[in-house]
N, C-alpha and C positions, 0 to 999 in steps of 0.2 A: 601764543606760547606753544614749542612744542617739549611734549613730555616722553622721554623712552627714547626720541628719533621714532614713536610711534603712531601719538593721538595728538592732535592737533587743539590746544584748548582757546577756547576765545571766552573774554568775561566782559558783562554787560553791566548797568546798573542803570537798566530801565524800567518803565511801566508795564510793557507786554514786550515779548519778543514775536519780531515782524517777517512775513516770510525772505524781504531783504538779508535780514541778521541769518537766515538758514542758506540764503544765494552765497551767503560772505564766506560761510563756515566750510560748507562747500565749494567753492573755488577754491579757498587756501586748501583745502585736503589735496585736489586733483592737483594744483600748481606744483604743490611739495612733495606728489606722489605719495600719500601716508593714506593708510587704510580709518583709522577713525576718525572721528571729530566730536565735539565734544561742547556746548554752549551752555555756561554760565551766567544766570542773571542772579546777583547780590539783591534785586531792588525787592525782597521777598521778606514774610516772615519765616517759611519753612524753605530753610537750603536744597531739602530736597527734592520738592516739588517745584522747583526752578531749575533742576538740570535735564538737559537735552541732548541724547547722544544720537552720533547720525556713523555712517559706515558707508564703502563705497567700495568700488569692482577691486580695487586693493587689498579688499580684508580676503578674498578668496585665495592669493598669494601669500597669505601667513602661512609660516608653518604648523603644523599640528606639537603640539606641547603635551 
């Protein structure tokens, strides 16, 4: 999913997240030229300690806000 045209989200509903699922998240960022990324595992009881955000030479290209 992308969000913004900025962060790239991918949502999982697994046991653990593998460093495959961080390769995955990672390609779709560089493929789609987008500066974040952003992994989602539902398979949790805290939401938030199941999310994973990753960044790449992209983010240094944003503008300043």
């Amino acid at each position: 999913m992308l969000v913004n045209e900025t962060i790239v989200v991918e949502l999982k509903a697994i046991d653990n997240i593998l460093p495959v699922h961080e390769a995955q998240i990672l390609t779709y960022m560089k493929l789609l030229e987008k500066p974040q990324g952003l992994v989602i595992n539902f398979f949790t009881e805290n939401i938030t300690k199941a999310l994973k955000p990753f960044v790449n030479e992209y983010f240094n290209a944003l503008p300043d806000e």
